[in-house]
C-alpha positions in Angstrom: 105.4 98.8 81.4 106.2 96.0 84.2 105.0 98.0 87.5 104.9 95.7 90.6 104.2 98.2 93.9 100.8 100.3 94.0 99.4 102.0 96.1 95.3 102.3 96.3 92.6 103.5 98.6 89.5 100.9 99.2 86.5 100.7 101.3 83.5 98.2 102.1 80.3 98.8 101.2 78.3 100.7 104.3 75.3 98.7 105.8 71.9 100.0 104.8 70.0 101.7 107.6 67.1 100.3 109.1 63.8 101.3 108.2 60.6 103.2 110.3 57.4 101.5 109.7 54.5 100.8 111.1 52.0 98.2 109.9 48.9 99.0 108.6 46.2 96.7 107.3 42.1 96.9 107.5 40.4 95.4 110.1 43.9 95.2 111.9 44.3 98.0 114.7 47.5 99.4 116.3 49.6 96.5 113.6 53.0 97.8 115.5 56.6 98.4 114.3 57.5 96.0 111.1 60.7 98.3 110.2 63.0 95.9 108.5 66.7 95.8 108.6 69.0 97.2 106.4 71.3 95.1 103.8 75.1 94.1 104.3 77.9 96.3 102.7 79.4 94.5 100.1 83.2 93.3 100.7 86.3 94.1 98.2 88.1 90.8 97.7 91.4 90.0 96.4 91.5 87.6 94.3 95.1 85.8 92.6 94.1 85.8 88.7 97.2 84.0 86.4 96.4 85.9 83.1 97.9 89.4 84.9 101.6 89.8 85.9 101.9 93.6 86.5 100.0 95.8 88.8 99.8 98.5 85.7 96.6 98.5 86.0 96.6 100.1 89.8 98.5 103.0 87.9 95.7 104.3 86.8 92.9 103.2 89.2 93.9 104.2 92.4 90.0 103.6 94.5 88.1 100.5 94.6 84.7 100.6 97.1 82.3 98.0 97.4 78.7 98.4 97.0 76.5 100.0 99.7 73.7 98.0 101.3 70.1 99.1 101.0 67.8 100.4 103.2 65.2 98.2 104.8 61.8 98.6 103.9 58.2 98.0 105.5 56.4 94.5 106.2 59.9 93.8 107.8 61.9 93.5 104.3 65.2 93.6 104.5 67.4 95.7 102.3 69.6 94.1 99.1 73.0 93.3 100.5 75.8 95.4 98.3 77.7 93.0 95.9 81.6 92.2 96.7 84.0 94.4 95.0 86.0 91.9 93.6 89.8 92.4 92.5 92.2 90.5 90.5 95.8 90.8 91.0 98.8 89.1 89.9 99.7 85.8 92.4 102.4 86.5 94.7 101.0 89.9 95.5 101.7 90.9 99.0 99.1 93.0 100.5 100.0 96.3 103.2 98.1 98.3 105.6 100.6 101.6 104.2 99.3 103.6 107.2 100.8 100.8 110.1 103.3 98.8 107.6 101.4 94.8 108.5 101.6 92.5 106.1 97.3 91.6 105.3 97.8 88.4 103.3 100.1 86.7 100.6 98.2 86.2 97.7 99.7 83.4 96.5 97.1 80.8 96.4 93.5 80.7 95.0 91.8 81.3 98.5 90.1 84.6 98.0 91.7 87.7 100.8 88.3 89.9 102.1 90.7 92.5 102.6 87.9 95.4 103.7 84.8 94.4 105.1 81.6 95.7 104.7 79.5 97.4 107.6 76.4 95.5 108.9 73.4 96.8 108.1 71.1 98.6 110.5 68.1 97.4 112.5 64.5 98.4 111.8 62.2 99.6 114.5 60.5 96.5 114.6 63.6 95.0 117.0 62.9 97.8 119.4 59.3 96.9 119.9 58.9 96.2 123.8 55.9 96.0 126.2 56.6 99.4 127.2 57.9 101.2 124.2 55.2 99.7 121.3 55.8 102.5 119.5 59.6 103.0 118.5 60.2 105.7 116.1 63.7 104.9 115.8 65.6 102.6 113.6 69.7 102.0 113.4 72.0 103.3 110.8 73.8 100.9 108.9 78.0 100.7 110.0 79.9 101.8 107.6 82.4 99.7 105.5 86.1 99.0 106.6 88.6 101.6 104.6 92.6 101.2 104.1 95.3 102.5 101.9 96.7 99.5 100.8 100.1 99.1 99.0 100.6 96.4 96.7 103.7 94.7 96.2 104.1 92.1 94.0 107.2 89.0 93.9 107.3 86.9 91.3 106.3 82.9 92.1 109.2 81.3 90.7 111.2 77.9 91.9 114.6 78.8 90.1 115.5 82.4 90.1 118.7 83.4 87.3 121.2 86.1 88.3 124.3 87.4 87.1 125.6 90.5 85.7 123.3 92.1 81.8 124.8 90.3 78.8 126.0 87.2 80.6 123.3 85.2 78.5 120.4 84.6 81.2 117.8 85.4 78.8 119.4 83.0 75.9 119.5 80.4 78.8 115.6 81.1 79.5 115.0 80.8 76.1 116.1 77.5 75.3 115.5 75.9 78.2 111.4 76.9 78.4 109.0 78.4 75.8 109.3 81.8 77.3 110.6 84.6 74.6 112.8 87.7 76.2 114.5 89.6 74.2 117.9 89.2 73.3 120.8 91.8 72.3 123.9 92.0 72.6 123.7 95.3 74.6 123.5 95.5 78.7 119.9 95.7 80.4 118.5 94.2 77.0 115.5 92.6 79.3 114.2 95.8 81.7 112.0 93.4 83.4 111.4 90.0 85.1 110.7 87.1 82.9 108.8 84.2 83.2 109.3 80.5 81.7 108.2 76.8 82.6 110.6 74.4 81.9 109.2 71.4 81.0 111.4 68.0 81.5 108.9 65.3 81.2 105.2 65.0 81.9 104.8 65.9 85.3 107.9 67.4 85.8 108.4 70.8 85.5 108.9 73.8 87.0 109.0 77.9 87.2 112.3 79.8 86.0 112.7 83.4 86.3 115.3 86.0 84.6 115.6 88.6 86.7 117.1 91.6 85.1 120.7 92.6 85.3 122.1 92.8 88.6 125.3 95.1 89.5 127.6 96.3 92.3 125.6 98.7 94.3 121.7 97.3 93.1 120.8 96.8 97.3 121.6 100.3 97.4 119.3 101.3 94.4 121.7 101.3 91.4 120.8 99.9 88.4 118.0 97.9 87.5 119.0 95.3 90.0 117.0 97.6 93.4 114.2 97.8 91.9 113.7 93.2 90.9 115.5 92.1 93.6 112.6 91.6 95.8 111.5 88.7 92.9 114.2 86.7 94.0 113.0 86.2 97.2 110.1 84.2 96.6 112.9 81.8 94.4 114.1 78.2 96.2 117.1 77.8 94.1 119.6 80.4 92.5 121.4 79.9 89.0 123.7 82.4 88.8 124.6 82.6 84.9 128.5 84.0 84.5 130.3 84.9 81.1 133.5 82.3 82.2 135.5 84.3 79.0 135.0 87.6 80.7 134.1 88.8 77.5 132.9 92.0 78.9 136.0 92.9 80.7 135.2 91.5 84.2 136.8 88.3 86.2 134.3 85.9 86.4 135.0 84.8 89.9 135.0 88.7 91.1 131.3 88.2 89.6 130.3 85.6 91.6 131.8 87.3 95.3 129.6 90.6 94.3 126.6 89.5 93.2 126.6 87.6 96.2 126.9 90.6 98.4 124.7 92.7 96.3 122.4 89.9 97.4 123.4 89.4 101.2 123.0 92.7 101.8 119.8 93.5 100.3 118.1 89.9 102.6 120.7 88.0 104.2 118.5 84.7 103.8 119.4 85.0 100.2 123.3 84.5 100.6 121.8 80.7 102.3 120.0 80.3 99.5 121.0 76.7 96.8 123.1 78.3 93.9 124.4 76.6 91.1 127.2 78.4 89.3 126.5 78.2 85.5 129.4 79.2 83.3 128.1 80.4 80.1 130.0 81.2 76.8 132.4 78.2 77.4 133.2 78.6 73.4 134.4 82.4 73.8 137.7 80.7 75.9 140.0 77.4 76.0 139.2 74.5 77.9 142.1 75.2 80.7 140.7 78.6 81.5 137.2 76.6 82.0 138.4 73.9 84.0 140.9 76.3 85.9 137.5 78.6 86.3 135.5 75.4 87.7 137.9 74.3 90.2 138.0 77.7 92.1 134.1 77.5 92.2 133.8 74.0 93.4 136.7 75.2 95.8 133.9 77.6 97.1 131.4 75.0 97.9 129.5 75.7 94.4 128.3 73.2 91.7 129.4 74.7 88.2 127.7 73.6 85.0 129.4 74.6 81.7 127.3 75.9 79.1 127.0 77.9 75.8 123.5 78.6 76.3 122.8 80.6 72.5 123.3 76.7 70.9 121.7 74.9 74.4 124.4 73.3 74.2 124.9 71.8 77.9 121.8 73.2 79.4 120.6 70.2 79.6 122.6 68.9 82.4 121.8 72.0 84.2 118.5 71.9 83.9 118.5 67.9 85.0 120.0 69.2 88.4 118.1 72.4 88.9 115.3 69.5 88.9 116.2 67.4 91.2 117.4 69.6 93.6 113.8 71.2 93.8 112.5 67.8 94.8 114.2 68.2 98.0 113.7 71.8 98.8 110.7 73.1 100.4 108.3 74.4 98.4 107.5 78.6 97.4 108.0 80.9 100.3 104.7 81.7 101.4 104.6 85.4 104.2 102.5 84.7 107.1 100.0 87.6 107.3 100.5 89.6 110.7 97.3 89.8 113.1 95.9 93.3 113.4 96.9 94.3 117.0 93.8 95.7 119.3 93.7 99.0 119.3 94.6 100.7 122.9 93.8 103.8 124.4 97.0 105.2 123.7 96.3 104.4 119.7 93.0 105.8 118.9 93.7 109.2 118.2 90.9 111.7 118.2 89.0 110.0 121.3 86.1 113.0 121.3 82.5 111.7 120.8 78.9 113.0 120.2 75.9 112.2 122.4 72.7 112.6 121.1 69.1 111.2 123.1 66.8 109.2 121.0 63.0 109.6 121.0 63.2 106.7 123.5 65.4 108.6 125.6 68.6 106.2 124.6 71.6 108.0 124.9 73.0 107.6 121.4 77.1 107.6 121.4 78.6 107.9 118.2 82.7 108.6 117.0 84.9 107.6 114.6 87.6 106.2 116.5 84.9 103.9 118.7 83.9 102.4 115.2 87.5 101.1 114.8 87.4 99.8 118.4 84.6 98.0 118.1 85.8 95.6 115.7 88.5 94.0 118.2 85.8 93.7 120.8 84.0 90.6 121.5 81.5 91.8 123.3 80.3 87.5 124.3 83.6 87.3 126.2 83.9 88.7 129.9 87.4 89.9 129.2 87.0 91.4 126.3 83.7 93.1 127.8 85.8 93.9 130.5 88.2 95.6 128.3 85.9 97.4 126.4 84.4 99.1 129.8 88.1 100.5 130.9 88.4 101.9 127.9 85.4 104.1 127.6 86.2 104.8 131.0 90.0 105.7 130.2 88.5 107.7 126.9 86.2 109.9 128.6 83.2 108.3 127.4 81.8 107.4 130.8 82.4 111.0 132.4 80.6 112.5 128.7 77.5 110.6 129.4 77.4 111.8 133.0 77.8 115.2 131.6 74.9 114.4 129.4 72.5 113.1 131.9 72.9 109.4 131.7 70.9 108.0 134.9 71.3 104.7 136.3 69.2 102.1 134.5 69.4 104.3 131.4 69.7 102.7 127.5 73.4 103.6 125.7 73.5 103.0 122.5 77.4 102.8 120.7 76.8 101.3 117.1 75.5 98.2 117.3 75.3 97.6 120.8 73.2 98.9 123.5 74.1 98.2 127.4 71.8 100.0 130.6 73.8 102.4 132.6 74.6 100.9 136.0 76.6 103.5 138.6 
């Protein structure tokens, strides 16, 4: 079954917390802290793999986590970092966010997309060593891994997209034309997905031809077939839309033409500027005048119109011969620019409470989920981002909390990874 939108949970690996240990050797008094730190969470990583061109197998696999990081260990060792989670999935994939709708990254070329991150493992006691405090008994928890809900959606990578009306004879056409093998019938919504075929011309030059299935009146608006492929068009830099000149099937040809073009403005409007060529298939199913009369109201349009009888290739040829040399001039495959991931505000954080726990140090510890997300768009080597990390605990609460808790001036806070004194 040809499935191209998924939707799936995944997760990076969580850092490996730091270890508590104290070095002990003979002969060797008071050896000191030699906690070591914990191991990186391992990343899940998308990856554009050629041999899969369905996202079936999301249908049944719906969670993909990387590997956690270990713990650290004594004589300063520092814990395994987790292995990458690493996913194949067809190219031209588009990857979502599903909770905020943003577009994470086309996965169209063979640069790998980290698309969770895993959490940085924690710091052994040894870091906390100081002059005064020679014996920390503390040690860091590892961050936890990035999580999403991600929805797949995949559009075909194709330079010449065919559409037109089922039985018109786009599958014969893909059939003779490249070494792809639909299947044909003389039946409507004989192919029930997108097809695939490189047309060869010479060596060197080819290119990628897909049959999308039948489109109707009414597909933008989800009937048919046509609502659920016409997102595989987009991706397409030239349109041959294939149309049964006899009307064999009871339809005028050029009333064809007019609604499968508004079938397709409506459902992107960047489509109806789309190249087309107008092939005219079945040329041997009517008389000549009828063709030519057919041709001139299409040229009239602004359309080129190659006749065809695509079963015998007769024709195609020609067709073909254009469809290439128009694609010299275009620009190449539509690539979607991933959107940046806006920094979170305090309007967006949701659920701004927090815990406050004192270490054995006396380090006010402040921990909460939303301040993990926070964290992330915070730069903490740039002023204004320090700056903007400051009015935010301040607008969140967090400041009048640790005053609540006892924070003194001069006083150690600890929020994840990074610790600051308290200065009133």
């Amino acid at each position: 079954m040809f499935i191209d939108t998924a939707i799936i949970k995944i997760k990076g690996g969580d850092g490996g917390d730091g270890a508590v240990s104290f070095h002990r050797e003979k002969y060797v008094a008071a050896g000191g802290p030699d906690g070591g730190d914990g191991g990186q969470g391992g990343n899940v990583v998308f990856v554009a793999d050629d041999g899969i061109n369905t996202l079936a197998d999301f249908r049944y696999r719906r969670k993909f986590f990387a590997e956690n990081g270990q713990p650290g260990g004594s004589k300063r060792c520092f814990g395994k970092s987790g292995r990458d989670l690493i996913v194949p999935v067809p190219r031209g994939t588009l990857v979502y966010d599903n909770k905020t709708g943003r577009l994470m990254a086309d996965i169209s070329s063979d640069e790998p997309f980290i698309a969770a991150r895993g959490g940085r493992g924690g710091w052994g006691n040894s870091h906390f060593a100081t002059p005064t405090r020679q014996v920390p008994r503390f040690a860091k928890p590892g961050m936890p891994g990035e999580a999403y809900e991600i929805r797949l959606e995949l559009k075909l990578l194709a330079d010449v997209g065919l559409v037109g009306f089922p039985n018109v004879g786009k599958s014969s056409l893909l059939a003779v034309v490249s070494e792809a093998r639909p299947q044909i019938a003389n039946y409507h919504f004989t192919t029930v997905t997108p097809m695939l075929g490189v047309v060869r011309l010479s060596e060197g030059v080819s290119f990628v031809m897909a049959d999308i299935p039948g489109i109707i009146e009414g597909a933008s608006q989800g009937v048919g077939l046509g609502h659920d492929f016409l997102r595989h068009i987009e991706r397409c830099r030239l349109l041959v839309h294939v149309v049964d000149v006899s009307g064999s099937e009871g339809r005028d040809p050029l009333e064809d033409i007019a609604s499968i073009n508004k079938e397709l403005h409506e459902f992107n409007p960047e489509l109806a500027s789309r190249p087309m060529i107008i092939a005219g298939n079945k040329c041997d199913l009517t008389d000549d005048a009828t063709v030519e009369a057919f041709a001139d109201a299409v040229r009239s349009q602004g359309f080129e119109f190659f006749p065809m009888m695509a079963a015998i290739a007769h024709g195609t040829d020609a067709l073909i011969k254009r469809c290439a040399e128009l694609l010299s001039k275009l620009p190449p495959i539509k690539e979607y620019t991933p959107e940046p991931e806006a920094a979170p505000d305090s309007e967006s954080l949701g659920d701004r409470s927090v815990n406050i726990t004192r270490r054995d140090d006396g380090a006010f510890v402040v921990e909460g989920e939303w301040l993990l997300r926070f964290l992330r768009g915070v730069n903490m080597d740039d002023y204004d981002s320090l700056q903007y990390f400051q009015r935010i605990l301040q607008k969140s609460g967090v400041i009048d909390a640790l005053r609540n808790a006892g924070v003194g001036d001069g006083d150690t806070v600890s929020i994840y990874d990074f610790e600051f004194d308290f200065i009133e």
